[in-house]
Each structure stands twice: as C-alpha cells, then as structure tokens.
C-alpha positions in Angstrom: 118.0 90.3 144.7 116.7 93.1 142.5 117.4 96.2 142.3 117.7 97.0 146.3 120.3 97.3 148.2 121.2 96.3 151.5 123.4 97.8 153.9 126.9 96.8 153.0 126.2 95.0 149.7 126.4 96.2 146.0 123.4 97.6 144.2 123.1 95.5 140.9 122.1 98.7 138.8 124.9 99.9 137.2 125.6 103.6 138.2 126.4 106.6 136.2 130.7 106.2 135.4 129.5 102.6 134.5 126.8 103.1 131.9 128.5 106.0 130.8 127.9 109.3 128.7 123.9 109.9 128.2 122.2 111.6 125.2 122.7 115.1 124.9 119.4 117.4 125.0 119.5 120.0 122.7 116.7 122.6 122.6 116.3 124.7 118.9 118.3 127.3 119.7 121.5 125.2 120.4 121.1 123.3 117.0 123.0 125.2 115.0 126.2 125.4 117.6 126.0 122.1 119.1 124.9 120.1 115.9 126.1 122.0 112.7 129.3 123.6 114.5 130.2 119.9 116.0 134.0 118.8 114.9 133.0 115.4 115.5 129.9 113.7 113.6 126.8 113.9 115.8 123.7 111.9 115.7 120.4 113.6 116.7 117.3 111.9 117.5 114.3 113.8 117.2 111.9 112.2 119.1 108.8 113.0 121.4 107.4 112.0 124.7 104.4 110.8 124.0 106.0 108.6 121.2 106.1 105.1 121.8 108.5 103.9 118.9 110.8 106.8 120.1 110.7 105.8 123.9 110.8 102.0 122.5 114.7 102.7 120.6 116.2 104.9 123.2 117.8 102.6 124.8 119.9 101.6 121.3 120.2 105.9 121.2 121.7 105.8 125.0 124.2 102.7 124.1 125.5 104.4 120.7 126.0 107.7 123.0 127.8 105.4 126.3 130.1 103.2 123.2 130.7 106.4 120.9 131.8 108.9 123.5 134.5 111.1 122.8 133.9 109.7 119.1 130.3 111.4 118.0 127.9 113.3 119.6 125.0 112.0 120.2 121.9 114.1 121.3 118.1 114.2 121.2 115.9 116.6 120.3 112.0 117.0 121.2 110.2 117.6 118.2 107.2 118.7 120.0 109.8 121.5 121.4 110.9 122.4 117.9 109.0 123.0 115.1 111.2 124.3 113.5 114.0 122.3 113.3 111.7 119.9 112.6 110.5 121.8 109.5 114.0 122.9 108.6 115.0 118.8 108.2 111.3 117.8 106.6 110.3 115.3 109.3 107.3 113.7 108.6 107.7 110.6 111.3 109.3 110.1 114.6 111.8 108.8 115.9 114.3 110.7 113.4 117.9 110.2 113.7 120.1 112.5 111.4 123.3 111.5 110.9 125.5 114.8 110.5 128.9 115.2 109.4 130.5 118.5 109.0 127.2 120.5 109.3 125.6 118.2 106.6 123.1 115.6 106.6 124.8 112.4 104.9 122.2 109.5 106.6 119.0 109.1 108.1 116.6 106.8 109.9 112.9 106.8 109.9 111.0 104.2 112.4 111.7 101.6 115.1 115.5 100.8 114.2 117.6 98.1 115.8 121.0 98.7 117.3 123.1 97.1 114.5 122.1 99.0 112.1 122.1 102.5 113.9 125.6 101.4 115.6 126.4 100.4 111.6 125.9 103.5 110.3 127.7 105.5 112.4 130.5 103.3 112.4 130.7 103.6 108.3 130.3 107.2 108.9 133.7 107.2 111.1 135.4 105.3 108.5 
C-alpha cells in the first residue's frame, strides 16, 4: 500500500502525536539558555547538512528525543551555523553529541554511533 492514502483509509506513516517529540534546533545564541541553563540533562548533536554520517544517525538522535521526552533534552546544532560553539567544545569531527548535565560536559560521542549505545549513555546519565 505505501505510503498513500486513499479516501477513507489510514495512512501507514505514522503522524506527528505518534512519533512524538522531534530534536530541538538550537542556533549559538540559544546555547547557553537552552543547553547550559537546562534542569534536565540535554544531549546536543552538532551536526551539518552536508554530512553524511550526521544525516546517517539522526534517526537514532530523533528516537532518543521521541523515548526521552520530558526526561532530557535533546537538540541539534548546525556546526556550519556555529563556529563558535563549535570552537568553544573543541570539535574536530562531526556528528558530535555532548552529553550535558548541569551545564557541564560529562560524555561525548565522536562518529557513526548506534542507538544502544547513545540510548546507553544517556540512560546511565539519568541514573
């Protein structure tokens, strides 16, 4: 059947309320608030458009946001956007993803990185 939809018959792709929360996108000047400030622990992947690997794991990025919702933040940040930032956290490859706790780095990924073991991480980081 795919992905069309007939009159009176329901679409197979999921819709918004069912895959749940997205990614946020941050720009550099809402770092600081959204990421340091955050009272829960937040997750950011810096990642760029042009980036295959980064495109390749943002599905596992969108699931940890959908299953962790209300939990952590998770959001995304275009490094091509932010130097700075970027600078600031001394990236060197893409995709990134910073795991923050109280305004502090405690974990980090670097590379094409399965769902388990992002999904792991934040899960130990939770306690």
């Amino acid at each position: 059947m795919g992905w069309f939809k007939r009159s009176g018959e329901k679409n197979d792709q999921p819709d918004q309320a069912e895959r749940g929360a997205e990614p946020r996108h941050i720009t550099a000047e809402e770092f600081d608030t959204v990421i340091l400030e955050s009272q829960i622990p937040a997750i950011v992947d810096f990642w760029a458009e042009w980036c295959g690997p980064c495109r390749a794991i943002a599905p596992a990025v969108s699931r940890l946001a959908a299953e962790f919702d209300g939990r952590a933040l998770v959001a995304k940040l275009n490094t091509d956007d932010c130097p700075d930032i970027v600078m600031r956290y001394g990236i060197m490859g893409i995709p990134t993803l910073i795991y923050f706790k109280d305004g502090i780095e405690v974990d980090r990924v670097v590379g094409l990185t399965g769902y388990p073991t992002l999904k792991g991480k934040l899960e130990r980081l939770l306690g």
